[in-house]
MMTF fields as JSON, N, C-alpha, C and O atoms, coordinates in Angstrom:
{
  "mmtfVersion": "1.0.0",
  "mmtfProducer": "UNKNOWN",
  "numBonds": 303,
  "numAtoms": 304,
  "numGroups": 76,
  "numChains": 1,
  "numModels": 1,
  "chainsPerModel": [1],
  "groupsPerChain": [76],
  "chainIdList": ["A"],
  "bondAtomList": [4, 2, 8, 6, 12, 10, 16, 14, 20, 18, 24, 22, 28, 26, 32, 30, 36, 34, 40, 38, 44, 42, 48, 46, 52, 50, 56, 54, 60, 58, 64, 62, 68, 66, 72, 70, 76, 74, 80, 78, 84, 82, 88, 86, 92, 90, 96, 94, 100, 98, 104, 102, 108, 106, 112, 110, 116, 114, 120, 118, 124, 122, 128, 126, 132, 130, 136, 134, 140, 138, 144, 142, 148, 146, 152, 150, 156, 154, 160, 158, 164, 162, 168, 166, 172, 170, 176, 174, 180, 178, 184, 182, 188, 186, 192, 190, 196, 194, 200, 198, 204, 202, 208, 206, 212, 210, 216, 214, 220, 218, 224, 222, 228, 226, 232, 230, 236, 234, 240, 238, 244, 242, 248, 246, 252, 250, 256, 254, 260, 258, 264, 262, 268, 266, 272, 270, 276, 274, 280, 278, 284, 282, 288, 286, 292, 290, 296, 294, 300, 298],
  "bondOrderList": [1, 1, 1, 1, 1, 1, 1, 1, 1, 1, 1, 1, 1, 1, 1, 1, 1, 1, 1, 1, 1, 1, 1, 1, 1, 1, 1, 1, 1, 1, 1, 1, 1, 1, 1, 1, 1, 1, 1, 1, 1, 1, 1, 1, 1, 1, 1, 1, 1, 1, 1, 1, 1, 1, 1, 1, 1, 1, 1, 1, 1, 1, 1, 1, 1, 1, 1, 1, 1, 1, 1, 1, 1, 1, 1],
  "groupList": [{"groupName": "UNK", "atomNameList": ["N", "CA", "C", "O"], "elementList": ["N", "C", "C", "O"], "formalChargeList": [0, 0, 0, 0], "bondAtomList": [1, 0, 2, 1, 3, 2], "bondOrderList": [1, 1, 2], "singleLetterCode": "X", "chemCompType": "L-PEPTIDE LINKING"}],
  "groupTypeList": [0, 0, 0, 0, 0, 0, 0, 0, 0, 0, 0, 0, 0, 0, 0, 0, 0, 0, 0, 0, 0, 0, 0, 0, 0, 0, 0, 0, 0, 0, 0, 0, 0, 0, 0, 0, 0, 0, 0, 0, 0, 0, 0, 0, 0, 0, 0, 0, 0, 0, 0, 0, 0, 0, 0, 0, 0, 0, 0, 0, 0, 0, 0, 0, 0, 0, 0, 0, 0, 0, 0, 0, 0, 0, 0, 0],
  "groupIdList": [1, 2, 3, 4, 5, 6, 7, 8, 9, 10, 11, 12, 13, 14, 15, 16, 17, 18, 19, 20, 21, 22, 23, 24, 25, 26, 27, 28, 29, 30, 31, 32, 33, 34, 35, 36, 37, 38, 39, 40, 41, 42, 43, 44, 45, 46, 47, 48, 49, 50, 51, 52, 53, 54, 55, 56, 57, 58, 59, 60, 61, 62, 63, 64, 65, 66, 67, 68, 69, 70, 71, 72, 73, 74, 75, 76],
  "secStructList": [7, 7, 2, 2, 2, 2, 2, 2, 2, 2, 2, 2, 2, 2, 2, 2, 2, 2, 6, 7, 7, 7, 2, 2, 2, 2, 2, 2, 2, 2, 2, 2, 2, 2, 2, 2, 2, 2, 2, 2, 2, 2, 6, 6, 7, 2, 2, 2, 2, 2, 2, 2, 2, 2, 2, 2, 2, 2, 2, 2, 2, 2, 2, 2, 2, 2, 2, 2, 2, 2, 2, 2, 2, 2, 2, 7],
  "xCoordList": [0.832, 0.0, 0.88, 1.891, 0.282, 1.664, 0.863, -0.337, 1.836, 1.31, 0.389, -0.136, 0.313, -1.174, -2.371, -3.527, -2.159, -3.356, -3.498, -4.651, -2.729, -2.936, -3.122, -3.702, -2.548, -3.026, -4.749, -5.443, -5.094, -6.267, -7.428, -8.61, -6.846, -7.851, -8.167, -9.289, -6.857, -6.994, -8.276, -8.932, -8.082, -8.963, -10.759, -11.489, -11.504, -12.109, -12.112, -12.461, -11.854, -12.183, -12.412, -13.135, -11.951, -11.956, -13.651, -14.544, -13.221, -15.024, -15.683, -16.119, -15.916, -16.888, -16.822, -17.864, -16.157, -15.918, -16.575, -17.414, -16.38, -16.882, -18.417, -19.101, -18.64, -19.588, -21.028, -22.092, -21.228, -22.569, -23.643, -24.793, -23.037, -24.281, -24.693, -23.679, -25.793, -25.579, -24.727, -24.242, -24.723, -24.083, -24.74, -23.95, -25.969, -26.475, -26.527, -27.001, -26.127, -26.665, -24.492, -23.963, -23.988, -22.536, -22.178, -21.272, -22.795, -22.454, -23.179, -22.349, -24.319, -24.945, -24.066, -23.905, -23.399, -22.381, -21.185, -20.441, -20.545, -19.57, -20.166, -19.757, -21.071, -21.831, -21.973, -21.566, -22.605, -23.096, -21.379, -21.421, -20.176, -18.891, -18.488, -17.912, -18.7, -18.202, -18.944, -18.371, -20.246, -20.978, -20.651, -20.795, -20.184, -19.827, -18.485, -18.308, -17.452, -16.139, -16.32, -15.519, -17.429, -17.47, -17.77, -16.942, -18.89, -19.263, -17.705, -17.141, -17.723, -16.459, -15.464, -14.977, -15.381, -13.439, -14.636, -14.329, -16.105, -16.83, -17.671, -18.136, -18.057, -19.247, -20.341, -20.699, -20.944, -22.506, -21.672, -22.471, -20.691, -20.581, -21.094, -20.338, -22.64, -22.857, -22.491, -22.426, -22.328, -21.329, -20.192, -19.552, -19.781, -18.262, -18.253, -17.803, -19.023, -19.492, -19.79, -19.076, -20.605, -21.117, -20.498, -20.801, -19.166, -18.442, -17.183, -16.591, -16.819, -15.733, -16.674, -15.965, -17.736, -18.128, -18.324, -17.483, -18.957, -19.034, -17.773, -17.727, -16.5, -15.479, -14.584, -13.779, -14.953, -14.837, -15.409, -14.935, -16.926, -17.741, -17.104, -16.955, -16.971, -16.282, -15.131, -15.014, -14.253, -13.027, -13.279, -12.676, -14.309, -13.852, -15.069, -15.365, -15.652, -16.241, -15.217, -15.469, -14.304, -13.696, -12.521, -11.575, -12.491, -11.31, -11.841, -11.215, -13.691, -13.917, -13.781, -13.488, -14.081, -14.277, -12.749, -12.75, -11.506, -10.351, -10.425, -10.208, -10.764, -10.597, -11.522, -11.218, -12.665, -13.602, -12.299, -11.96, -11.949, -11.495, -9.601, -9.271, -9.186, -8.456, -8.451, -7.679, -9.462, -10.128, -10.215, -9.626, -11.106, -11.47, -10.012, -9.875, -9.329, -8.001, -7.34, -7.118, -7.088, -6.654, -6.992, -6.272, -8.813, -9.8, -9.234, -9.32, -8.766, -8.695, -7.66, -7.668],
  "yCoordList": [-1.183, 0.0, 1.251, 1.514, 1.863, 3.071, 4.221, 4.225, 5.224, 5.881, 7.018, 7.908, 6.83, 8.329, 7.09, 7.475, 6.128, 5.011, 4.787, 4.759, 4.687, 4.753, 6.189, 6.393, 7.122, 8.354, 8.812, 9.579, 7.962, 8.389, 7.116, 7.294, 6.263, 5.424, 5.576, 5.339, 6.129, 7.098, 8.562, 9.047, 8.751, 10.444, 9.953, 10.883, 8.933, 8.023, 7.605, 8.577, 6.535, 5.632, 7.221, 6.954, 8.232, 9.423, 9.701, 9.493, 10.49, 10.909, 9.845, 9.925, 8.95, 7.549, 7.485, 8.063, 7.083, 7.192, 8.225, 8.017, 9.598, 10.869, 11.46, 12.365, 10.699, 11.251, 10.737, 10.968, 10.179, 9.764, 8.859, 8.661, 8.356, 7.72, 6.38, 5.77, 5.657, 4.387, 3.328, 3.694, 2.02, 1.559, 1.079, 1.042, 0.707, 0.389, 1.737, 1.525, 2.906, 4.071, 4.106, 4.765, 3.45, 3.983, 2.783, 3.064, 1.666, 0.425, 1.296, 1.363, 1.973, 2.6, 3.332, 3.367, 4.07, 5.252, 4.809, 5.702, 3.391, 3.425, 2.588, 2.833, 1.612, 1.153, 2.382, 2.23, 3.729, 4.05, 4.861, 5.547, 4.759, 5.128, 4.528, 5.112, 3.129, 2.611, 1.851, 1.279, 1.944, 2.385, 3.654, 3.474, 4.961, 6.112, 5.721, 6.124, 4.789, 4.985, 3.671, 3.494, 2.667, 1.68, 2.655, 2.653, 3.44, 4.185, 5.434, 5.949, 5.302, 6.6, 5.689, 6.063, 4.493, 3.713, 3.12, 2.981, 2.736, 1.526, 2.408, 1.756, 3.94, 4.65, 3.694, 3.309, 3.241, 2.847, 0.935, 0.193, 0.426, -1.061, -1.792, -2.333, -1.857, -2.274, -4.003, -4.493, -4.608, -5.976, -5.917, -6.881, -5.06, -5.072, -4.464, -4.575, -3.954, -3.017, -4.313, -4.833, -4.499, -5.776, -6.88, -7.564, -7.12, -7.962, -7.815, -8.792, -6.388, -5.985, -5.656, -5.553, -5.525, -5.173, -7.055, -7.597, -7.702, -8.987, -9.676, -10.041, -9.673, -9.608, -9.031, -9.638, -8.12, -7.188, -7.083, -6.521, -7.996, -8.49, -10.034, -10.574, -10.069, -11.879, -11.562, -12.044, -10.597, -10.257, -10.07, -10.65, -9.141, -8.852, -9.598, -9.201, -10.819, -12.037, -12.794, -13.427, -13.075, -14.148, -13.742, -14.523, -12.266, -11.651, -12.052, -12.732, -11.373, -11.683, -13.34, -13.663, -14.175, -15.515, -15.62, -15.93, -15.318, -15.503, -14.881, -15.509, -13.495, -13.088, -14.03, -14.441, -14.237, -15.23, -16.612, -16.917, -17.084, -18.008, -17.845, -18.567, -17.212, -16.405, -16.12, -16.405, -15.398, -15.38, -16.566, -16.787, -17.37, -18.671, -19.592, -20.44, -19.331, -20.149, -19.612, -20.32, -18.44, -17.276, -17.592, -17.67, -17.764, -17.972, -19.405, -19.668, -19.915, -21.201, -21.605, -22.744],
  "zCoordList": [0.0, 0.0, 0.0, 0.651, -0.811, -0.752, -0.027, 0.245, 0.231, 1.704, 1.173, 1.841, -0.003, -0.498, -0.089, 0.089, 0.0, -0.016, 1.812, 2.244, 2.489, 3.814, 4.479, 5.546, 3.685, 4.373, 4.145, 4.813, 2.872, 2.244, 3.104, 3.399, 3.261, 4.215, 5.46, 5.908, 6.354, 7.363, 7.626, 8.549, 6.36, 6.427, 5.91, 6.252, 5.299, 5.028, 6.543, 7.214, 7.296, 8.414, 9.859, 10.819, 9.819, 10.534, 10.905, 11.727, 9.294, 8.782, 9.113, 10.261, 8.613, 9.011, 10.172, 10.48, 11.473, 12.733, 13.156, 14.033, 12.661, 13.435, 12.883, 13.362, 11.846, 11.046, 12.21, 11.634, 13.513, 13.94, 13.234, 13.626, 12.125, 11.155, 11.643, 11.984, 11.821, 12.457, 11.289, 10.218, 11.83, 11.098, 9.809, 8.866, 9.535, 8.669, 7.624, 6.508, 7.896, 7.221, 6.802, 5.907, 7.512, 7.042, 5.789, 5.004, 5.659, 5.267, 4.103, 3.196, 3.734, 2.686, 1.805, 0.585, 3.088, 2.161, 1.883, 1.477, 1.971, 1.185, 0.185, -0.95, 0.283, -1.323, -2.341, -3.493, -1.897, -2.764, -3.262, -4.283, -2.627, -2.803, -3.733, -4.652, -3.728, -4.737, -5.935, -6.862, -5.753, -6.888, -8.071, -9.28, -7.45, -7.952, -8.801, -9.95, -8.011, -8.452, -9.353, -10.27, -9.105, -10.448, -11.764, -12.675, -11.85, -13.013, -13.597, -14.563, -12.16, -12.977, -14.09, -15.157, -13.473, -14.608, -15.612, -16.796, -15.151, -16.248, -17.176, -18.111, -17.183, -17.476, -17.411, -16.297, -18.498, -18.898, -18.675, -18.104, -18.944, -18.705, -17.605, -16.798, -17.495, -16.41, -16.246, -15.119, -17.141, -16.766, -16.626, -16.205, -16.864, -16.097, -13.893, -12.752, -14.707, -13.402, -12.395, -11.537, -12.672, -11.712, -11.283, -10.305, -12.433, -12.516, -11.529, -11.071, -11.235, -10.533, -9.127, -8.125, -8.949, -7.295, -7.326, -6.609, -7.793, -7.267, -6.344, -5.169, -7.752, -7.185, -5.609, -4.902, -5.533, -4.663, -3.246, -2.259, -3.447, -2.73, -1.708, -0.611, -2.895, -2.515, -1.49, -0.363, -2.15, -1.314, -0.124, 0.778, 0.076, 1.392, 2.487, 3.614, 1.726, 2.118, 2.294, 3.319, 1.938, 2.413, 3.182, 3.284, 3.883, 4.248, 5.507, 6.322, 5.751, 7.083, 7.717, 8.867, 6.619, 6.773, 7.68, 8.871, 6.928, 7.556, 8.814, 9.85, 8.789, 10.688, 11.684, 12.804, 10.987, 11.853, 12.69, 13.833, 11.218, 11.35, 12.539, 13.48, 12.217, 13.248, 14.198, 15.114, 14.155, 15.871, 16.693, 17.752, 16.003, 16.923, 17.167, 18.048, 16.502, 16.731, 18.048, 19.03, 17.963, 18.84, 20.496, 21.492, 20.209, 21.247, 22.393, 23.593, 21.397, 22.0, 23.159, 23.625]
}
């Protein structure tokens, strides 16, 4: 990660943190974040579009799967 990318996830996780939104209303605003930034690289490709949040979806489905799985090891 290069450090415009950690300084920029930093200032992102801040706002979100400080912003009061519940959580179901914060889980909204980065969908509709990266809904915005699919159309910006895909314009009108909505199969590609769909194709890279699926992806993306999965990722960070199977990221939690690993901390789950981490955890409980940890736990033990």
């Amino acid at each position: 990660m290069t450090p415009e990318y950690k300084t920029t996830c930093e200032q992102i996780d801040s706002i979100i943190k400080e912003s009061g939104l519940p959580e179901m209303q914060k889980y909204s605003l980065l969908t509709t974040c990266l809904s915005k930034v699919a159309h910006e690289y895909n314009n009108s490709d909505f199969a590609t579009m769909k194709v890279k949040l699926a992806l993306l979806c999965k990722t960070m489905l199977d990221a939690v799967e690993k901390a789950e799985q981490l955890y409980n090891k940890l736990k033990k």
